[in-house]
C-alpha positions in Angstrom: -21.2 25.0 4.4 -19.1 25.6 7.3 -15.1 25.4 7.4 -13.6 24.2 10.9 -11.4 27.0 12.1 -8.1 25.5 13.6 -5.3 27.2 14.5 -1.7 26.5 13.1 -0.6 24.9 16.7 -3.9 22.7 16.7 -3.5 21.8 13.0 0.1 20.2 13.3 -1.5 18.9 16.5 -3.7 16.8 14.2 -1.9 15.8 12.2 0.7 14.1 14.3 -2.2 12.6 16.0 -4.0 11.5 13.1 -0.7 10.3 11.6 -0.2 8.5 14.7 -3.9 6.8 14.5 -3.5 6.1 10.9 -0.2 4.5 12.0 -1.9 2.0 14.5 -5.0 1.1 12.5 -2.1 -0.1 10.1 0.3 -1.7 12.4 -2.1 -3.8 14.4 -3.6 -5.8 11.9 -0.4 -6.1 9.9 1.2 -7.6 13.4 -1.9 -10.1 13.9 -1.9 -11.1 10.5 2.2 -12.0 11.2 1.3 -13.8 14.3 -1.3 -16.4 12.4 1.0 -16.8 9.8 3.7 -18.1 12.0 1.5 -20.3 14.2 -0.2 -21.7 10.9 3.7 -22.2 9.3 5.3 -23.8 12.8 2.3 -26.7 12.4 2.7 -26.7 8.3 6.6 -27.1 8.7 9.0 -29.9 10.1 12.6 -30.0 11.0 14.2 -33.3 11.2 15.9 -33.9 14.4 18.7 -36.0 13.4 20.0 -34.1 9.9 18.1 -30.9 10.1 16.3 -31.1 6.9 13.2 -28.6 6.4 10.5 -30.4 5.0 6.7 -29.9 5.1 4.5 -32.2 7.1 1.6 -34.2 5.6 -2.0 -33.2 7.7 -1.7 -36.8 10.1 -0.5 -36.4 13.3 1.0 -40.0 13.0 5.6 -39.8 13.0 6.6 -39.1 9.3 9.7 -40.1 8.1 12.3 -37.4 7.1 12.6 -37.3 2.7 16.1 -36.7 3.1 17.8 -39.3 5.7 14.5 -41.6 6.8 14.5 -40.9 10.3 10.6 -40.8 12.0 9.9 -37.2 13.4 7.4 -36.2 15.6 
């Protein structure tokens, strides 16, 4: 069995390194997982243009009238 020999400068060396590493491996997927969820929400979601009601948007690409005043949306 053989123990790696580090020194105290090359230990706190790795460990802001592999904090740093551990910090990426993290943050990347977290951000890409964000990004989807946004595109998927912006084609889920609708805003009517006339009273500014949120509402969510049926799967057809036809116009669909707003629940709230009756106005077609694109």
């Amino acid at each position: 069995m053989s123990f790696i020999n580090l020194s105290l400068n090359q230990f706190f060396m790795l460990l802001i390194f592999g904090s740093m590493a551990a910090v990426l491996f993290v943050m990347i997927p977290v951000q890409i997982a964000s990004k989807l969820r946004r595109v998927a929400r912006k084609r889920r979601l609708s805003t009517c243009r006339i009273c500014g009601y949120r509402f969510i948007r049926p799967p057809q690409k036809e116009p669909v009238a707003c629940p709230h005043c009756g106005v077609l949306n694109r």
